[in-house]
mmCIF file of the N, C-alpha and C atoms, coordinates in Angstrom:
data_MODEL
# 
_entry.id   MODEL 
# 
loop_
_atom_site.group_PDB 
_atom_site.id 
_atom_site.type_symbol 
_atom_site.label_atom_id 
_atom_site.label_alt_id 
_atom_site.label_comp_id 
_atom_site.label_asym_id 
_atom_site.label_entity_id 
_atom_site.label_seq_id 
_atom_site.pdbx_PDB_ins_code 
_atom_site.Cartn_x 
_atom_site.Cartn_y 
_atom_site.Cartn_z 
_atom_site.occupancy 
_atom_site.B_iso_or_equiv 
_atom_site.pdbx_formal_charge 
_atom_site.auth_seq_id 
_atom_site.auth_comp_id 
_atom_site.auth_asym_id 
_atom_site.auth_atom_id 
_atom_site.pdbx_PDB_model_num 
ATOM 1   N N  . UNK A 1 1  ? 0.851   -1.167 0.000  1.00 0.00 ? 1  UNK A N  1 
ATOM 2   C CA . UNK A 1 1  ? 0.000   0.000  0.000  1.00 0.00 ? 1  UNK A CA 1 
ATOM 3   C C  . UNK A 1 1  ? 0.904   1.240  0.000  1.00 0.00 ? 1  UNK A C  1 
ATOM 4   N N  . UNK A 1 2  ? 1.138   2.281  -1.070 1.00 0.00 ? 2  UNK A N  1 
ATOM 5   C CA . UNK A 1 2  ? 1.242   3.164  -0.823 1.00 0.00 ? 2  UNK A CA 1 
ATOM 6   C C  . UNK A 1 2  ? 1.102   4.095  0.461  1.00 0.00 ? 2  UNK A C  1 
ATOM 7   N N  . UNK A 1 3  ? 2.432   5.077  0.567  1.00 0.00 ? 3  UNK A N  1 
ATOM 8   C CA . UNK A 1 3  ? 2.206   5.865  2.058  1.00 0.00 ? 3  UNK A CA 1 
ATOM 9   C C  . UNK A 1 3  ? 0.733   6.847  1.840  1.00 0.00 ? 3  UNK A C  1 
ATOM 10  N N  . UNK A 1 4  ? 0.829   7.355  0.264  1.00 0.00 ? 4  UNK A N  1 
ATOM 11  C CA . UNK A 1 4  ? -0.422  8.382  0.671  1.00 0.00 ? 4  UNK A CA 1 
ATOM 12  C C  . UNK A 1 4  ? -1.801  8.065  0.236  1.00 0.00 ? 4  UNK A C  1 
ATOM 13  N N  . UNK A 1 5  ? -2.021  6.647  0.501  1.00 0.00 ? 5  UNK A N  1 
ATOM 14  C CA . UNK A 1 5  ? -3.059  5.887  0.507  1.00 0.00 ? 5  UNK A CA 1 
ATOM 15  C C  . UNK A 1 5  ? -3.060  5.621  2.182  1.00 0.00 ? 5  UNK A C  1 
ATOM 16  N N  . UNK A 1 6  ? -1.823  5.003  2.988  1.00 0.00 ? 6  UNK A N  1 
ATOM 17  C CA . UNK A 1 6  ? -2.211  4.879  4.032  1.00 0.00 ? 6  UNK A CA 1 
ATOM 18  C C  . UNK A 1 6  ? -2.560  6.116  4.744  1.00 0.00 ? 6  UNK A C  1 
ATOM 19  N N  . UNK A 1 7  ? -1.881  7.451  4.568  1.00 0.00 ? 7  UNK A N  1 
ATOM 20  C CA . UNK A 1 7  ? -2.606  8.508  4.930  1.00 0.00 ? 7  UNK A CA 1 
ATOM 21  C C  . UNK A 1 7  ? -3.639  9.009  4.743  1.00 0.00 ? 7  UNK A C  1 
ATOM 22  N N  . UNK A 1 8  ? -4.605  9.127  3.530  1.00 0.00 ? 8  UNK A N  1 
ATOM 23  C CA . UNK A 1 8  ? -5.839  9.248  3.940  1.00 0.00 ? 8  UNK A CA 1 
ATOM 24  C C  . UNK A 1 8  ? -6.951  8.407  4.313  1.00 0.00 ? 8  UNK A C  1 
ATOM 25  N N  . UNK A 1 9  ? -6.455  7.007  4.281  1.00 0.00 ? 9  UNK A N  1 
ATOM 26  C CA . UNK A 1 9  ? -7.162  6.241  5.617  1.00 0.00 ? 9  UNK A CA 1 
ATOM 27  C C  . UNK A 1 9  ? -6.841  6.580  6.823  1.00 0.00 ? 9  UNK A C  1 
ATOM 28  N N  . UNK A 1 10 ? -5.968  7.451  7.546  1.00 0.00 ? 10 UNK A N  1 
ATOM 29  C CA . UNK A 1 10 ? -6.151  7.800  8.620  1.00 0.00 ? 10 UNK A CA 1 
ATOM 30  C C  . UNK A 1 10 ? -6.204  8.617  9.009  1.00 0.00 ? 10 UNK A C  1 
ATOM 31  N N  . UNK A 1 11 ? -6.510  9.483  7.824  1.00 0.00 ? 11 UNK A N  1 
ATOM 32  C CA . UNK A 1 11 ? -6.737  10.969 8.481  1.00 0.00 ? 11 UNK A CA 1 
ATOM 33  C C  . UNK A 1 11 ? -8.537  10.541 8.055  1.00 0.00 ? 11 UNK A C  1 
ATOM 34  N N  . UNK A 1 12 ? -9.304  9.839  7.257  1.00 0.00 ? 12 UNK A N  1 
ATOM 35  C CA . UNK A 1 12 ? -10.532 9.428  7.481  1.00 0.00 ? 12 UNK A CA 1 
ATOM 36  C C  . UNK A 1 12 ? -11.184 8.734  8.668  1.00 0.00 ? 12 UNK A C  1 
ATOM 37  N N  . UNK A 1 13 ? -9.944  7.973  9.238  1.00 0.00 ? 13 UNK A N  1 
ATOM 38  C CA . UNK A 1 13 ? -10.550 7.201  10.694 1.00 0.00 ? 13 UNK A CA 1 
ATOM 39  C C  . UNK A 1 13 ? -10.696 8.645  11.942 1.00 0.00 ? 13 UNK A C  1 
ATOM 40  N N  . UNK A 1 14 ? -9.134  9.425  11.645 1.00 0.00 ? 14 UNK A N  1 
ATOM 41  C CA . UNK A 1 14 ? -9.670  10.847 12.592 1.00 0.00 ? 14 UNK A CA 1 
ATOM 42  C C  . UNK A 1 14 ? -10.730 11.766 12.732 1.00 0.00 ? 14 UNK A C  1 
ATOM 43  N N  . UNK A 1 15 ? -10.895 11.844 11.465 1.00 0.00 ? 15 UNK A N  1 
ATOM 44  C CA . UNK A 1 15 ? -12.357 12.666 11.528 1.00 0.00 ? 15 UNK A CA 1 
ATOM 45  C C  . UNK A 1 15 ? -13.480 11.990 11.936 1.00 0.00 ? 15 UNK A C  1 
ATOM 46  N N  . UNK A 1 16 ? -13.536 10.774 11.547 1.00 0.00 ? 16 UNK A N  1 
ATOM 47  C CA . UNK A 1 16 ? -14.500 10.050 12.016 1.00 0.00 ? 16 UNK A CA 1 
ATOM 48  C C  . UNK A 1 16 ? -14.577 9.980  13.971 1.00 0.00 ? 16 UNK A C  1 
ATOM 49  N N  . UNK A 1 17 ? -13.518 9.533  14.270 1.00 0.00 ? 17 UNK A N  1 
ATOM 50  C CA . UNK A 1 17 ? -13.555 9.900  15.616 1.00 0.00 ? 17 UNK A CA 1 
ATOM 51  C C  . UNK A 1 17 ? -13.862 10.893 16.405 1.00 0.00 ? 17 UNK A C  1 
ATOM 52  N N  . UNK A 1 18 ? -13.607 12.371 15.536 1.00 0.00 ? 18 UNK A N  1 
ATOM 53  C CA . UNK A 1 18 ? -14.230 13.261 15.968 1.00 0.00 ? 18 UNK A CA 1 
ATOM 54  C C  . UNK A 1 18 ? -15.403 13.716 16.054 1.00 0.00 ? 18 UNK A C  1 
ATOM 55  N N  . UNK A 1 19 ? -15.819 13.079 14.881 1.00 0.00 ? 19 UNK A N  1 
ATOM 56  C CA . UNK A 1 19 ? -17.178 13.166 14.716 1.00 0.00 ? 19 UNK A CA 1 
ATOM 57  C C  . UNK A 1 19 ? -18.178 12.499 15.565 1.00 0.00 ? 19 UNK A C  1 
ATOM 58  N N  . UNK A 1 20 ? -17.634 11.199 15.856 1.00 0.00 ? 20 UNK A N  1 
ATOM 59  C CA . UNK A 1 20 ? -18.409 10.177 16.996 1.00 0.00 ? 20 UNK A CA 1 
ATOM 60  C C  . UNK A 1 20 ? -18.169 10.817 18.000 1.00 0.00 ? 20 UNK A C  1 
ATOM 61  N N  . UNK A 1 21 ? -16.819 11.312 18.703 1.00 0.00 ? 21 UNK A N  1 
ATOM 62  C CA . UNK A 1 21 ? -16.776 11.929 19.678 1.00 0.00 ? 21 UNK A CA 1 
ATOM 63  C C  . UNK A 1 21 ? -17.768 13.373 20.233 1.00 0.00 ? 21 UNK A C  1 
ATOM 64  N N  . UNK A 1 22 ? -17.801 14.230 19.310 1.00 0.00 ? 22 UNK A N  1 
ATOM 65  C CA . UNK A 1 22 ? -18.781 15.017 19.198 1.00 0.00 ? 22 UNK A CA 1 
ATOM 66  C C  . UNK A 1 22 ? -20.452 14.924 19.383 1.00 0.00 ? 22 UNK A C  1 
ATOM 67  N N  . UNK A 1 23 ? -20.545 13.839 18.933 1.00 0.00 ? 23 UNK A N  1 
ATOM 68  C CA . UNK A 1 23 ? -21.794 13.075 18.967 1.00 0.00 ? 23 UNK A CA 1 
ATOM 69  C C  . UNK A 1 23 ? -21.998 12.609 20.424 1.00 0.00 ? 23 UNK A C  1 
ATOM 70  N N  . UNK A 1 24 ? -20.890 12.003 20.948 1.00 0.00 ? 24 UNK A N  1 
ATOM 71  C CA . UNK A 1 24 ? -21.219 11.282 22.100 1.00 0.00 ? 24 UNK A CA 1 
ATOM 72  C C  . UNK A 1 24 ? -21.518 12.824 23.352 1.00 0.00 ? 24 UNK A C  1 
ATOM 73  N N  . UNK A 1 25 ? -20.829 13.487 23.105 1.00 0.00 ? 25 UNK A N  1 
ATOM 74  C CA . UNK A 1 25 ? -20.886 15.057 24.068 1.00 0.00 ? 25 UNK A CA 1 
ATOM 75  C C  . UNK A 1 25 ? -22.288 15.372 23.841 1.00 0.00 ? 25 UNK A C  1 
ATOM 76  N N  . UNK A 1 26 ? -22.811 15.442 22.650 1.00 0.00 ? 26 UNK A N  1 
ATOM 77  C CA . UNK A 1 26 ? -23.532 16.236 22.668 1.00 0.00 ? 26 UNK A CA 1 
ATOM 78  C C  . UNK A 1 26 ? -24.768 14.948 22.934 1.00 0.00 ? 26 UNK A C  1 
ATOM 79  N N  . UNK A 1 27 ? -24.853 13.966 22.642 1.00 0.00 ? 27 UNK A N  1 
ATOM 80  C CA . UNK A 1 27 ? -26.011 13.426 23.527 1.00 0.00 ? 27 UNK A CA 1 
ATOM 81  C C  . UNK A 1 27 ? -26.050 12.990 24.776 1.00 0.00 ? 27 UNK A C  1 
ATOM 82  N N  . UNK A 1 28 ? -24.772 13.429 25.610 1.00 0.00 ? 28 UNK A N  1 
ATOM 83  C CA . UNK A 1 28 ? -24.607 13.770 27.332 1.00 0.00 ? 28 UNK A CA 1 
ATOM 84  C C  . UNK A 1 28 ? -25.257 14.369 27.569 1.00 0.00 ? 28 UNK A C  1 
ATOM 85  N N  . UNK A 1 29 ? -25.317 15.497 26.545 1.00 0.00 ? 29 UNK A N  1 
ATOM 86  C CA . UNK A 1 29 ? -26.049 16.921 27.107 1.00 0.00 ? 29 UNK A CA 1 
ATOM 87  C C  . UNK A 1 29 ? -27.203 17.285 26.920 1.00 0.00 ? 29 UNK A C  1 
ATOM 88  N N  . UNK A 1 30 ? -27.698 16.311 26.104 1.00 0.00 ? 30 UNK A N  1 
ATOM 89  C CA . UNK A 1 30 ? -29.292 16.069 25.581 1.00 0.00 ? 30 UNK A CA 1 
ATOM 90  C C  . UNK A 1 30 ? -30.481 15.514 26.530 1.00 0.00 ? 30 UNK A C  1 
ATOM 91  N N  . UNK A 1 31 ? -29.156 14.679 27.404 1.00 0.00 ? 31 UNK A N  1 
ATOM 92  C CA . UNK A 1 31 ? -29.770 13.851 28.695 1.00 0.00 ? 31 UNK A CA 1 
ATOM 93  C C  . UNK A 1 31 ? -30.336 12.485 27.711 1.00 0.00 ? 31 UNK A C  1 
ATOM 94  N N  . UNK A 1 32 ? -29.921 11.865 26.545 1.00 0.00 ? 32 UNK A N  1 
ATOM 95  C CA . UNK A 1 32 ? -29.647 10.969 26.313 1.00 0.00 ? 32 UNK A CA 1 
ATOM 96  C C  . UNK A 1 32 ? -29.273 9.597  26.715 1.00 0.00 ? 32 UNK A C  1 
ATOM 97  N N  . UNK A 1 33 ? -28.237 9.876  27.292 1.00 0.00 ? 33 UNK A N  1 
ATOM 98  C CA . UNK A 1 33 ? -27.902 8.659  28.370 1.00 0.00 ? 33 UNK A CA 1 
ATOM 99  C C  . UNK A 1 33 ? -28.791 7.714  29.107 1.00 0.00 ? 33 UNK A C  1 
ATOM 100 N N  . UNK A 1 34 ? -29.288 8.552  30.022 1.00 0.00 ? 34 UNK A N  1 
ATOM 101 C CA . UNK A 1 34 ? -30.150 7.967  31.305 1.00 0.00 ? 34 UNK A CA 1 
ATOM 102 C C  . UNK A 1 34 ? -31.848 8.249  31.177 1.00 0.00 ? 34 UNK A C  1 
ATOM 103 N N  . UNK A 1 35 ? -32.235 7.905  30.032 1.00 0.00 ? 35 UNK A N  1 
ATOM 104 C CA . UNK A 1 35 ? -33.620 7.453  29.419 1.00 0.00 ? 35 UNK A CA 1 
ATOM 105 C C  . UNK A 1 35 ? -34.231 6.252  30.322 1.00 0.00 ? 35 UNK A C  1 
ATOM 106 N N  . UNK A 1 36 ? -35.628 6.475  30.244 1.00 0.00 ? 36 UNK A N  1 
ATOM 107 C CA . UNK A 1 36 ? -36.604 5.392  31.245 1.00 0.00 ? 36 UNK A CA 1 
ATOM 108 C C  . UNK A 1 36 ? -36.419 4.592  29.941 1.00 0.00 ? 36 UNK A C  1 
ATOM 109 N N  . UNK A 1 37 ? -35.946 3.060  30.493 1.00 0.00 ? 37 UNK A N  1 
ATOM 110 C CA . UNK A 1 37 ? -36.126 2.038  29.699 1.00 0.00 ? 37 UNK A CA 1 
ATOM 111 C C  . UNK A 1 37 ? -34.558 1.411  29.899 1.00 0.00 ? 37 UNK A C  1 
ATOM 112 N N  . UNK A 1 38 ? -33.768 2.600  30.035 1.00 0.00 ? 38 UNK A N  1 
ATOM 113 C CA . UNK A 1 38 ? -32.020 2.273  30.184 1.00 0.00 ? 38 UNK A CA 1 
ATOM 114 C C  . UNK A 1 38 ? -32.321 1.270  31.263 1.00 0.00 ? 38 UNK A C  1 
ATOM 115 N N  . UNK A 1 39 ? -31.197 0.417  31.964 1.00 0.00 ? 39 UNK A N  1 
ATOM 116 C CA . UNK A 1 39 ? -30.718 -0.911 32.875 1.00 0.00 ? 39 UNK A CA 1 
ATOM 117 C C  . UNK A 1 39 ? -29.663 -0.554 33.540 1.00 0.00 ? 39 UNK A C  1 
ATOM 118 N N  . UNK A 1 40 ? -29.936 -0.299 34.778 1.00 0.00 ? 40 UNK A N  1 
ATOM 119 C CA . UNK A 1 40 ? -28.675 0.194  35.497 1.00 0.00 ? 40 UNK A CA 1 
ATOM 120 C C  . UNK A 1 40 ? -28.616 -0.956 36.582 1.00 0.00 ? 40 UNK A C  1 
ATOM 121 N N  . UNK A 1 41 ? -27.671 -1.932 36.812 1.00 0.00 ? 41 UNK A N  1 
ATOM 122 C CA . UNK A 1 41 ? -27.602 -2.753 37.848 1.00 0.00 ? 41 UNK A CA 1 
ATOM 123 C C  . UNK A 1 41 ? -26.127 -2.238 38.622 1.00 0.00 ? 41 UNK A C  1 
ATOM 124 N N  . UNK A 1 42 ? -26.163 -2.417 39.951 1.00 0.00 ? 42 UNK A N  1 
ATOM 125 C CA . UNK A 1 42 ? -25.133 -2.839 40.469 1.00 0.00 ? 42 UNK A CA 1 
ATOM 126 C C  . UNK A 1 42 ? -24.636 -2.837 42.051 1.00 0.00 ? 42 UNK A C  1 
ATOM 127 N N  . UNK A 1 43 ? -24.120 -3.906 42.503 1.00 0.00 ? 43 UNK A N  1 
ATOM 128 C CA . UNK A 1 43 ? -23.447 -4.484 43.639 1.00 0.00 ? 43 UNK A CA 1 
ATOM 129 C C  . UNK A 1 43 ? -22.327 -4.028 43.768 1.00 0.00 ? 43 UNK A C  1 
ATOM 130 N N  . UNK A 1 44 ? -21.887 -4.007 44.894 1.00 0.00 ? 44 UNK A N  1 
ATOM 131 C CA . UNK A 1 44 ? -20.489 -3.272 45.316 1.00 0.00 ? 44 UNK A CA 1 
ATOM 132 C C  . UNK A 1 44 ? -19.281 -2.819 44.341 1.00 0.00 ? 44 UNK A C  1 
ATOM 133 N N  . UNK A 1 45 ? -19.129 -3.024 43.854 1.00 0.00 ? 45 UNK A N  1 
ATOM 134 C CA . UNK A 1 45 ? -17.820 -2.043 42.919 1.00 0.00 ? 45 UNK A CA 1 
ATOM 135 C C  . UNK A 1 45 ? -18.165 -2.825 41.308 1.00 0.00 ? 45 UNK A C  1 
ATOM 136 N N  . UNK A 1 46 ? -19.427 -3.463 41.032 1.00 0.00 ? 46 UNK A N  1 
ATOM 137 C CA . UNK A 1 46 ? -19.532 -3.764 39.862 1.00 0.00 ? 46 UNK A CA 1 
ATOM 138 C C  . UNK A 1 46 ? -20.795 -3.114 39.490 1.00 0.00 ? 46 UNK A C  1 
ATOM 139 N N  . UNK A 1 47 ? -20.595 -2.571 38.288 1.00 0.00 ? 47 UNK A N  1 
ATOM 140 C CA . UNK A 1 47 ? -21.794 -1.721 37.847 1.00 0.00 ? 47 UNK A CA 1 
ATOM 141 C C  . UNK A 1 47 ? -22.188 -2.841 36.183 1.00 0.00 ? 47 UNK A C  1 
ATOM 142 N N  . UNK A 1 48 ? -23.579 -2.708 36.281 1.00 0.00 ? 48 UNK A N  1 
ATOM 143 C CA . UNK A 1 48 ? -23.738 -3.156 34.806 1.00 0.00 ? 48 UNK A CA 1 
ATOM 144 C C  . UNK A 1 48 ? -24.660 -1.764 33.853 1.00 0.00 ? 48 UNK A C  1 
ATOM 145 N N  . UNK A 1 49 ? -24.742 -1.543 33.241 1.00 0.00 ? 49 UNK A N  1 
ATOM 146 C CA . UNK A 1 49 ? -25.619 -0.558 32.471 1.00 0.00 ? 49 UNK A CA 1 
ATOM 147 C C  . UNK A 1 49 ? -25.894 -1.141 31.123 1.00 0.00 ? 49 UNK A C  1 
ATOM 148 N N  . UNK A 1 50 ? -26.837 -0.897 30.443 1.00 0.00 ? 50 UNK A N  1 
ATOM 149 C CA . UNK A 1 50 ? -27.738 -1.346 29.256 1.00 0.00 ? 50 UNK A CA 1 
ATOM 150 C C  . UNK A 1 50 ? -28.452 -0.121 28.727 1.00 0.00 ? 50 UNK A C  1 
ATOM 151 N N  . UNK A 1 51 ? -28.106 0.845  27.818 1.00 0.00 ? 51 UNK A N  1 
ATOM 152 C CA . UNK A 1 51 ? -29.059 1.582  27.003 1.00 0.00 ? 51 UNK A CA 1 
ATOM 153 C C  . UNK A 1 51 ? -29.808 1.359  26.431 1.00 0.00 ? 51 UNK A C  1 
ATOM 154 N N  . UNK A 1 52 ? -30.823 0.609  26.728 1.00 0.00 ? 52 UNK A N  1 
ATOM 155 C CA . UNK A 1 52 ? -31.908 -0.254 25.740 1.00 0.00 ? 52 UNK A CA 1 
ATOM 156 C C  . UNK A 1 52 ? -33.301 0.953  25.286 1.00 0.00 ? 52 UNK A C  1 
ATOM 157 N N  . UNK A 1 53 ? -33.314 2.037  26.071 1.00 0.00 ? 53 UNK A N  1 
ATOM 158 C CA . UNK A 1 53 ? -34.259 2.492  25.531 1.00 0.00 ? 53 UNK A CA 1 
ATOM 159 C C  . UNK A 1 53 ? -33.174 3.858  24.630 1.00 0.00 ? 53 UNK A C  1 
ATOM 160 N N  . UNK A 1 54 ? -31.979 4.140  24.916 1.00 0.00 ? 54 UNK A N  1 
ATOM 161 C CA . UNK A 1 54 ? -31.371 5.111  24.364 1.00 0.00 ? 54 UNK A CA 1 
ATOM 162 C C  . UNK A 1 54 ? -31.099 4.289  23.310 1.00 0.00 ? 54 UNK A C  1 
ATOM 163 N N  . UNK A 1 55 ? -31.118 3.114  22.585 1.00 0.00 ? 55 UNK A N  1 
ATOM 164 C CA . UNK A 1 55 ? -30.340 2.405  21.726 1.00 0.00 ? 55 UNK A CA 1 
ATOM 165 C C  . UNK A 1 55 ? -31.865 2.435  20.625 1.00 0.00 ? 55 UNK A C  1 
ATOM 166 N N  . UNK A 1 56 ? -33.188 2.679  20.833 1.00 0.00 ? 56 UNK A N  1 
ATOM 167 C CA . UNK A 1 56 ? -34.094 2.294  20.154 1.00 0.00 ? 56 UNK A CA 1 
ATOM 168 C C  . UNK A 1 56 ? -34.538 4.330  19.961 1.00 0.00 ? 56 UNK A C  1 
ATOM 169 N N  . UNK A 1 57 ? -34.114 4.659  20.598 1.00 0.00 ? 57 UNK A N  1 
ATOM 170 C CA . UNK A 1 57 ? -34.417 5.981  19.943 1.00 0.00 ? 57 UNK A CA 1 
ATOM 171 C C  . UNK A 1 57 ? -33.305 6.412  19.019 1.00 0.00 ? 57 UNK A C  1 
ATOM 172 N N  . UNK A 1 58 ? -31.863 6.403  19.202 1.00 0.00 ? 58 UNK A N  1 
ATOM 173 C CA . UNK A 1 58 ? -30.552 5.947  18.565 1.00 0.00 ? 58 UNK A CA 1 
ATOM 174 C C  . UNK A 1 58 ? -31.502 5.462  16.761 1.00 0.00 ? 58 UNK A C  1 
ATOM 175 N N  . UNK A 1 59 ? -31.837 4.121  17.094 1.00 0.00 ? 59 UNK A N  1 
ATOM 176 C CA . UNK A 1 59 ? -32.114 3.373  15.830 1.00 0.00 ? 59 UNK A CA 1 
ATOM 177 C C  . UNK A 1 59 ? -33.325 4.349  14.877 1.00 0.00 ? 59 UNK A C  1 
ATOM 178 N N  . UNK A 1 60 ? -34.488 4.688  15.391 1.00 0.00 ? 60 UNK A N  1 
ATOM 179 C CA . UNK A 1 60 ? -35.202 4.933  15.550 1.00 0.00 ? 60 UNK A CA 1 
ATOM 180 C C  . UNK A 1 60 ? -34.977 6.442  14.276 1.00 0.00 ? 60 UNK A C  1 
ATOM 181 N N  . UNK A 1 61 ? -34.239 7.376  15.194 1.00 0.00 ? 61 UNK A N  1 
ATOM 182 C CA . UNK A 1 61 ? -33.365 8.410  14.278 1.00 0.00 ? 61 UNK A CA 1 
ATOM 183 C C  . UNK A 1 61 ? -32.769 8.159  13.271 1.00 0.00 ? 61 UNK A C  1 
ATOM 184 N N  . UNK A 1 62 ? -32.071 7.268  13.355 1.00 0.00 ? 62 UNK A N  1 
ATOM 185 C CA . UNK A 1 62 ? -31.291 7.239  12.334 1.00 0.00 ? 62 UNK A CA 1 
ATOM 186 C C  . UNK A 1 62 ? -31.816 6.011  10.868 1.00 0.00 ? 62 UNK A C  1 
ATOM 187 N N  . UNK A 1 63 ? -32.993 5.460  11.486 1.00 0.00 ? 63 UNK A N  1 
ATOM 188 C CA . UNK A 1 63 ? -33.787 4.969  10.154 1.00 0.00 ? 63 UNK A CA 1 
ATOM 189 C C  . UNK A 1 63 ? -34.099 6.424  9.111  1.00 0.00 ? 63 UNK A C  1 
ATOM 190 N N  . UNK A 1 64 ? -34.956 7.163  10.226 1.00 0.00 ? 64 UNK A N  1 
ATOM 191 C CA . UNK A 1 64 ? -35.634 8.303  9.301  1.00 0.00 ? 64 UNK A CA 1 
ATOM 192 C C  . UNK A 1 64 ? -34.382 8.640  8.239  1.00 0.00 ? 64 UNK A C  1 
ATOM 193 N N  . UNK A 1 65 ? -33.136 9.233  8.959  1.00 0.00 ? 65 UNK A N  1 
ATOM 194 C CA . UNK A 1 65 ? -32.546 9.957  8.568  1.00 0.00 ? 65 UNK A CA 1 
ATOM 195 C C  . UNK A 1 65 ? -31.687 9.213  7.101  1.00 0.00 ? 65 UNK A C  1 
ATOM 196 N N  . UNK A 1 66 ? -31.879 8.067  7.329  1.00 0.00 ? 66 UNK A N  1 
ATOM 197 C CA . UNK A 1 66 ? -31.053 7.254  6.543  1.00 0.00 ? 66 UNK A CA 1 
ATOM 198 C C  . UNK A 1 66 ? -32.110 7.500  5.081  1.00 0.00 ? 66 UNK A C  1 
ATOM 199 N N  . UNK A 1 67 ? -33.260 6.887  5.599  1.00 0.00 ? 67 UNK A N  1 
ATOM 200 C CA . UNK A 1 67 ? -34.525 6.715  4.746  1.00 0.00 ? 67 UNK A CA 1 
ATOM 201 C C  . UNK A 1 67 ? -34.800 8.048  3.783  1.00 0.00 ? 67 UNK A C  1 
ATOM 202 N N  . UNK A 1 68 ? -34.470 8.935  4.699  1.00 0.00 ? 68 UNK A N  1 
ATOM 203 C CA . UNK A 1 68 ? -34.537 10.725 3.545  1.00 0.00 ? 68 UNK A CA 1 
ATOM 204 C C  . UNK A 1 68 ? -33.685 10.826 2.877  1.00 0.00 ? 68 UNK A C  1 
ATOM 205 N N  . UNK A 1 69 ? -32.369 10.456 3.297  1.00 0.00 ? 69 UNK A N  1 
ATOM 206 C CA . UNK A 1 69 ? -31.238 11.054 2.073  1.00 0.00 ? 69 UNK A CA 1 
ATOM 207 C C  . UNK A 1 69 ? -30.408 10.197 1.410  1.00 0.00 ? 69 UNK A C  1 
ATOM 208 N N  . UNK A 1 70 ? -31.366 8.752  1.371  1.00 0.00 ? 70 UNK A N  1 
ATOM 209 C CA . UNK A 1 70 ? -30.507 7.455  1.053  1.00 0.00 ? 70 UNK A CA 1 
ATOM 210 C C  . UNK A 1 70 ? -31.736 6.508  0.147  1.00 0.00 ? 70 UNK A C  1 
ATOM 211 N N  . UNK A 1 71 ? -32.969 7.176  0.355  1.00 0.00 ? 71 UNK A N  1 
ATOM 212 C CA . UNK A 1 71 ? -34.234 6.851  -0.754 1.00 0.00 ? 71 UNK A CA 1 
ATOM 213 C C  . UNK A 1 71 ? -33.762 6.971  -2.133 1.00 0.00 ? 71 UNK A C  1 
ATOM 214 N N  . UNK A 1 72 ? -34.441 5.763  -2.510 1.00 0.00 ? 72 UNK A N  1 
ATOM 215 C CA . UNK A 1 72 ? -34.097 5.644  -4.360 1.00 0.00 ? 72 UNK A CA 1 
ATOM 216 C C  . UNK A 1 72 ? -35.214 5.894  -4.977 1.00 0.00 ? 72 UNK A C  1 
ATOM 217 N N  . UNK A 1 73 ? -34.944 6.907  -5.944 1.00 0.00 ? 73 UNK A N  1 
ATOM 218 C CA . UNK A 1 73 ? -36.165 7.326  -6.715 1.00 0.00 ? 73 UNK A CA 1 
ATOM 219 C C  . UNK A 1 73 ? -36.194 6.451  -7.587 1.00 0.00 ? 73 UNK A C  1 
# 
């Protein structure tokens, strides 16, 4: 593989990270996280958590969004 083939595979994985990263901040702040339906278990120094209702609004979004700008005429 070429070097400036391997470089813009990784300057594509960076942005991408930023982009997820960005994403993840900003649905902290949405109050995203800790949705009725989420699974929070835990006993002394073990925690379990499950986003099950943040994971179906997650899906949920991103059908529509897929479905509008990814429809075949």
């Amino acid at each position: 593989m070429e070097p400036s083939a391997v470089g813009k595979v990784l300057v594509v994985i960076g942005v991408t990270a930023v982009v997820a990263g960005a994403i993840f901040l900003l649905i902290g702040k949405l109050g995203l996280g800790s949705m009725p339906g989420d699974f929070k278990f835990g006993k002394g120094n073990v925690r379990f958590y499950f986003p099950l209702g943040t994971s179906i609004v997650i899906s949920v979004i991103l059908t529509l969004l897929l479905n509008l700008f990814l429809r075949r005429r």
